[in-house]
TORMI-785597 format. One record per residue (C-alpha): residue number from 1; residue in three letters; x, y, z. Coordinates in Angstrom, 1 decimal. Last residue first. Layout:
<atoms>
ATOM   seq   type        u        v        w
ATOM   NUM    ALA        X        Y        Z
...
</atoms>
This chain:
<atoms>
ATOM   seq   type        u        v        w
ATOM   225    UNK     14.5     -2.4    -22.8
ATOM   224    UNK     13.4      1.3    -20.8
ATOM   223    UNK     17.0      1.8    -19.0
ATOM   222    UNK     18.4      1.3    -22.1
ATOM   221    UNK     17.8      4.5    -23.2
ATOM   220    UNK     15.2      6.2    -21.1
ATOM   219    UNK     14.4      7.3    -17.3
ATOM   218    UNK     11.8      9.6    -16.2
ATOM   217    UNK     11.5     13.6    -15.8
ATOM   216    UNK      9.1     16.1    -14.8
ATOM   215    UNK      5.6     17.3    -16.6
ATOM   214    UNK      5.4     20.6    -18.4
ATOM   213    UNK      8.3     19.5    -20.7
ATOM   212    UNK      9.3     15.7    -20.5
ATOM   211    UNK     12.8     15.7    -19.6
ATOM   210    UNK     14.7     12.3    -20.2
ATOM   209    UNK     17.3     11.0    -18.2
ATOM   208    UNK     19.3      8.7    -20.3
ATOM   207    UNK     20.7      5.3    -19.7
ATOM   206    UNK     23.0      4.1    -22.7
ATOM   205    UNK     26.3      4.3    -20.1
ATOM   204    UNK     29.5      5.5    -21.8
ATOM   203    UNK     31.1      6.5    -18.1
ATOM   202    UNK     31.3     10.5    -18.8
ATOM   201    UNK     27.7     10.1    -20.3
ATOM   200    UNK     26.1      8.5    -17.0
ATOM   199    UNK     28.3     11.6    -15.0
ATOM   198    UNK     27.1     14.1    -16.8
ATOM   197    UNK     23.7     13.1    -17.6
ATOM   196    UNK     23.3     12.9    -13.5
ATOM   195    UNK     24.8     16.3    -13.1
ATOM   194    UNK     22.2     17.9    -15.4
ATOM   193    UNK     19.9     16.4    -13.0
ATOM   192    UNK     21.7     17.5    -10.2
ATOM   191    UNK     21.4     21.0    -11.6
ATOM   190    UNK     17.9     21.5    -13.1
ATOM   189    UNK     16.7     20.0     -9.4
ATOM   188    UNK     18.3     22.9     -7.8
ATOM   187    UNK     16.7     25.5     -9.5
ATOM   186    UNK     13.6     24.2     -8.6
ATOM   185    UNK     14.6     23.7     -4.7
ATOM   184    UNK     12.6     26.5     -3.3
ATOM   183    UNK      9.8     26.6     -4.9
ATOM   182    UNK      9.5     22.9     -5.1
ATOM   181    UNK      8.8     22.6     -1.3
ATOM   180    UNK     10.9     20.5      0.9
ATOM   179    UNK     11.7     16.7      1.4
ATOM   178    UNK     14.8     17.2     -0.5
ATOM   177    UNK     14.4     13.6     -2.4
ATOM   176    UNK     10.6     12.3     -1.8
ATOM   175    UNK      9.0     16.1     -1.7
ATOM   174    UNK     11.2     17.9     -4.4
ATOM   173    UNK     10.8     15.1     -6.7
ATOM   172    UNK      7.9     14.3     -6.5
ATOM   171    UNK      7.3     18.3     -7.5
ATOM   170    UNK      9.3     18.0    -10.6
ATOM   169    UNK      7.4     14.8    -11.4
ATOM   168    UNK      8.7     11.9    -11.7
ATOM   167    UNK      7.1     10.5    -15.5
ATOM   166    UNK      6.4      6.6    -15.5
ATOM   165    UNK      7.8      4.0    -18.0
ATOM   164    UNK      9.4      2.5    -15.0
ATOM   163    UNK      8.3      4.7    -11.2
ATOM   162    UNK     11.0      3.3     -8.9
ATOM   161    UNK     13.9      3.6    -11.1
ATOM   160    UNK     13.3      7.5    -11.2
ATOM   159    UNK     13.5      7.5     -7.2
ATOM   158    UNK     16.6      5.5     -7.3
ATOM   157    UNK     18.7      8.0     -9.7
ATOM   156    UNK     16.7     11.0     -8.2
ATOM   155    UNK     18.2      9.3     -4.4
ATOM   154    UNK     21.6      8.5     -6.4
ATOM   153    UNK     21.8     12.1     -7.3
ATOM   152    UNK     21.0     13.2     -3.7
ATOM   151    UNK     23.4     11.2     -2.4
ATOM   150    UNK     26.1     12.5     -4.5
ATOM   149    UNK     27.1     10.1     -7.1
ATOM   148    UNK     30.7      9.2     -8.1
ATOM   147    UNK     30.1      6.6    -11.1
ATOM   146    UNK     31.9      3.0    -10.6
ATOM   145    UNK     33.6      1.5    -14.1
ATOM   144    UNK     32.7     -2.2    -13.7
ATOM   143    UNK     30.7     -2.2    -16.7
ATOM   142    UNK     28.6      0.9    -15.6
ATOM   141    UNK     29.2      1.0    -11.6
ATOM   140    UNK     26.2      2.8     -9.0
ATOM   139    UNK     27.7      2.2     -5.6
ATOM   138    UNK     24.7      2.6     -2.7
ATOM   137    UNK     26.6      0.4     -0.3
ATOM   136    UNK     23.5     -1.4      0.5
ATOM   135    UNK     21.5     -0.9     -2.2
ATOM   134    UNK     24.4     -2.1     -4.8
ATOM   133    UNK     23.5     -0.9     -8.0
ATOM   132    UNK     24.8     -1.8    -11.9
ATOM   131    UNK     24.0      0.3    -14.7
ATOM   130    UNK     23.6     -0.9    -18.2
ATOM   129    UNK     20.0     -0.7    -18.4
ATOM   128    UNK     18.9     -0.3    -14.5
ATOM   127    UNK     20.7     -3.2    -12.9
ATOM   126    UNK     19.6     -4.3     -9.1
ATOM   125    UNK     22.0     -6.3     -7.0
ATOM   124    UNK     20.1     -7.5     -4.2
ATOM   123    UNK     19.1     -5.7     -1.4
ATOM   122    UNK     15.4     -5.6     -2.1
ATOM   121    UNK     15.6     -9.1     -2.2
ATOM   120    UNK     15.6     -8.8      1.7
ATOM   119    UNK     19.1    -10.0      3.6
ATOM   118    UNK     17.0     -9.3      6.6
ATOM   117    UNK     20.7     -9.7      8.0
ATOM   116    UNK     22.4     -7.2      6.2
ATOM   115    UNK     19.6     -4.6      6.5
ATOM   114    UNK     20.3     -5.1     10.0
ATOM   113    UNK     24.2     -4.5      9.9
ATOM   112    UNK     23.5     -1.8      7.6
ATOM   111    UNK     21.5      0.3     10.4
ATOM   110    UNK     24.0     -1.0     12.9
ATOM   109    UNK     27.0      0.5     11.4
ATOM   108    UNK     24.7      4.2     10.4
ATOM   107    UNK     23.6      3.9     14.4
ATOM   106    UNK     27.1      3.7     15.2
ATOM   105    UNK     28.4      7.0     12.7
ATOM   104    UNK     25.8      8.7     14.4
ATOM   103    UNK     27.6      8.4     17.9
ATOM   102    UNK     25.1      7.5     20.8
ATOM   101    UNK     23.4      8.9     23.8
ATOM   100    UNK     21.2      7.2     24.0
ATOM    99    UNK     20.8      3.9     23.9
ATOM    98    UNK     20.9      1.4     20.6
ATOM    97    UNK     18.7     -1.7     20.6
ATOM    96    UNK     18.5     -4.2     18.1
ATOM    95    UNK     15.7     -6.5     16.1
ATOM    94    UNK     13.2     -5.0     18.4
ATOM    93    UNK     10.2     -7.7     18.9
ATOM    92    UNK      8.8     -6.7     21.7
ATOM    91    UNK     11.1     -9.1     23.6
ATOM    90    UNK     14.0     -7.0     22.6
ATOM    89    UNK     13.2     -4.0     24.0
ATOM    88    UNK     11.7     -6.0     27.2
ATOM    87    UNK     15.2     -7.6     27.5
ATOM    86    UNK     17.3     -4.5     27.0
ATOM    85    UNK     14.7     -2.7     29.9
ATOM    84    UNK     15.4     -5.8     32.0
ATOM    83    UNK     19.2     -5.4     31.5
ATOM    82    UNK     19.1     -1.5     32.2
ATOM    81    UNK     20.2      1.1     29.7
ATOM    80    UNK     16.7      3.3     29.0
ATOM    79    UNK     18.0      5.7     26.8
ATOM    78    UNK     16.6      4.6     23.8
ATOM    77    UNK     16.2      3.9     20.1
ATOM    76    UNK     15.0      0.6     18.7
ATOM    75    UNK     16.3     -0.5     15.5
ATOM    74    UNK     13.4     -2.4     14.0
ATOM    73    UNK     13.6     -4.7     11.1
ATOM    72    UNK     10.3     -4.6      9.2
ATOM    71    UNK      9.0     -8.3     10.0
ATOM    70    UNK      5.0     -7.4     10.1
ATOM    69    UNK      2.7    -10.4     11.1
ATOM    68    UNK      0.5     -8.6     12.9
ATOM    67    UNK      1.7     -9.6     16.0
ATOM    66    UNK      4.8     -8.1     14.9
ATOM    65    UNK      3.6     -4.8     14.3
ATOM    64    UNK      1.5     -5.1     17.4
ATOM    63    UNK      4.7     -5.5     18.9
ATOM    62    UNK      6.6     -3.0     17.8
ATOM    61    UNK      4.2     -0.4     18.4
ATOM    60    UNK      4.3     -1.7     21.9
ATOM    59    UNK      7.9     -1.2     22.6
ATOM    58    UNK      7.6      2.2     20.8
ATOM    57    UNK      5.5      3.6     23.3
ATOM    56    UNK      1.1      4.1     22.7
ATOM    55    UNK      0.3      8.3     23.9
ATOM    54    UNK      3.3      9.9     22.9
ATOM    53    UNK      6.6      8.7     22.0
ATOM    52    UNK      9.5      7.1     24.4
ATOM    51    UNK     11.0      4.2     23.0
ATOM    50    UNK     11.9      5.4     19.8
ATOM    49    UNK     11.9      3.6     16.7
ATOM    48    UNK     14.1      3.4     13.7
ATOM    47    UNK     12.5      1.2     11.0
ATOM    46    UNK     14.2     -0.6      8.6
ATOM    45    UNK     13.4     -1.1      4.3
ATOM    44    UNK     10.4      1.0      3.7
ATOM    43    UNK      7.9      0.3      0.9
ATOM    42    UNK      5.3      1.3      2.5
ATOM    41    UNK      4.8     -1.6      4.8
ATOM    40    UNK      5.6      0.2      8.2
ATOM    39    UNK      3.4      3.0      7.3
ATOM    38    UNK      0.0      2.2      8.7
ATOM    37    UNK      1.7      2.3     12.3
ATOM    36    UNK      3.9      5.6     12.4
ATOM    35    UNK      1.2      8.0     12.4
ATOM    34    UNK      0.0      6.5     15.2
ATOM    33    UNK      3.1      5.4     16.5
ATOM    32    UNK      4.1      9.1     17.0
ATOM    31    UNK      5.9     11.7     15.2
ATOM    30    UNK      6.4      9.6     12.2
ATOM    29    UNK      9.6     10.8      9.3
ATOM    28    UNK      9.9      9.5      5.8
ATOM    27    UNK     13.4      9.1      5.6
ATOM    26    UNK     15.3      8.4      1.9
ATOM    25    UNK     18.5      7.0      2.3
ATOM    24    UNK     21.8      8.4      1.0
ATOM    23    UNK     24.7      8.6      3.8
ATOM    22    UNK     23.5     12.6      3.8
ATOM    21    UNK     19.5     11.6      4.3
ATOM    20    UNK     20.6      9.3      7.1
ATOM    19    UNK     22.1     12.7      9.0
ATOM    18    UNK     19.7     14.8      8.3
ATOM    17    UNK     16.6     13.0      9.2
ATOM    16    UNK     18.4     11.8     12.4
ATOM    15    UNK     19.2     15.7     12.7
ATOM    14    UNK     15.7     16.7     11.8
ATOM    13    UNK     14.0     13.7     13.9
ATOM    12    UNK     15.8     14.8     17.3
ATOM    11    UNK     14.8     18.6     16.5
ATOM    10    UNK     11.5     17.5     15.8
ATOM     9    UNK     11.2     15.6     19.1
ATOM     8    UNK      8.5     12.7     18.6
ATOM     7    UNK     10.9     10.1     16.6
ATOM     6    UNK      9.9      7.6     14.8
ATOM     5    UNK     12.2      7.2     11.7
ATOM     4    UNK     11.1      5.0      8.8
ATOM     3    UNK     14.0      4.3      6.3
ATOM     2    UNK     13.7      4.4      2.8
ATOM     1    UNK     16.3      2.8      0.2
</atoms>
C-alpha cells in the first residue's frame, strides 16, 4: 500500500520514510506541495502532510486538493497545538491532525485508523491465485495457513501483483521496494526472492515467482488463471 509523505526536512522524511517502510508500506516521498500536488492520485492510499513546507503550506495543498475534488485521506502533521490552529487543519480538509512531537507507533494507529474509515476497495480482501491478502494488516494466508513475510517480501509480493502478466524489473524493483539504486541491492533482491519461493512452497501454494533472464521477475502458477 503506498503512502505519500510531505515532508521538507530530509532527515524528518528519512525516518518517517524508515519507519512506514519497516510496518510494510511503500512511501514515495514530496519535499514540497509542488512536487507533492500531481501525485495525490497515483495510486496512493493516505497522505501524510506537513504544515510547514516551502513556498504554498500544507493547509492549502489540502485544500486545493479538495476543491479539486480529491478525497485522499490526509493525516496532517504539525506542531502547531492551538484550538484555532486544530480548527483551520481540519477545515482545510485534513482528515486528522497529529502535533509534534509524537510517538511513531501513534502516527502508525492513526494511519490504519484512516485507511479504516475511507474503507476504499483497495482494502478489501485481495487473492492472488491461492493466496489470500489483507491490505490493512498486510497478512498473506494460503488456505488459512498465514505465511511469515518480511515487509520487504510482502512489498515484491504486492509490487508483482500490481503489474499481471507483466515482467518487474530488477531495477523496479530496487527503486519502488528499497528505494535505492540496483547496484547496491542486486544481491539482495536474489535473496528475498528466493525467500518468497520458500515460504509460498513451504505452505503448498501454486503461485510461483518466475525469473525471466535479462529482464526481472513476475508472478506465475495460479496467480496467472
Amino acid at each position: 500500500m503506498k503512502i505519500l509523505l510531505v515532508e521538507d526536512d530530509p532527515k524528518a522524511a528519512r525516518l518517517l520514510a524508515r519507519g512506514l517502510e519497516e510496518d510494510g508500506y511503500a512511501v514515495t516521498v514530496a519535499a514540497s506541495a509542488e512536487q507533492a500536488a500531481p501525485l495525490a492520485g497515483d495510486g496512493h492510499a493516505i497522505a501524510i502532510l506537513d504544515w510547514m513546507l516551502p513556498g504554498q503550506s500544507g493547509a492549502a495543498l489540502c485544500r486545493a486538493w479538495r476543491q479539486r475534488g480529491i478525497r485522499l485521506p490526509v493525516l496532517m502533521l504539525t506542531a502547531r497545538d492551538g484550538l484555532q490552529d486544530r480548527v483551520e487543519g481540519l477545515d482545510s480538509g485534513a482528515d486528522d491532525y497529529l502535533v509534534k512531537p509524537f510517538e511513531f507507533d501513534e502516527l502508525l494507529a492513526r494511519v490504519r485508523a484512516l485507511l479504516r474509515r475511507a474503507a476504499l476497495p483497495a482494502l478489501q480482501r485481495r487473492f492472488i491465485g491461492d493466496l489470500a491478502i489483507d491490505p490493512l494488516t498486510h497478512k498473506v494466508t494460503c488456505e488459512n495457513r498465514q505465511l511469515s513475510l518480511t515487509p520487504k517480501e510482502y512489498a515484491i509480493l504486492i509490487l508483482l501483483d500490481a503489474r499481471p502478466g507483466h515482467v518487474v524489473s530488477r531495477r523496479e524493483l530496487a527503486e519502488q521496494v528499497w528505494h535505492v539504486d540496483l547496484i547496491a541491492i542486486d544481491n539482495l533482491i536474489d535473496v528475498h526472492i528466493k525467500n518468497l519461493r520458500r515460504k509460498f512452497h513451504c505452505a503448498d501454494s501454486s503461485v510461483l515467482v518466475e525469473t525471466v533472464r535479462g529482464q526481472g521477475f513476475r508472478l506465475g502458477g495460479s496467480a496467472c488463471v
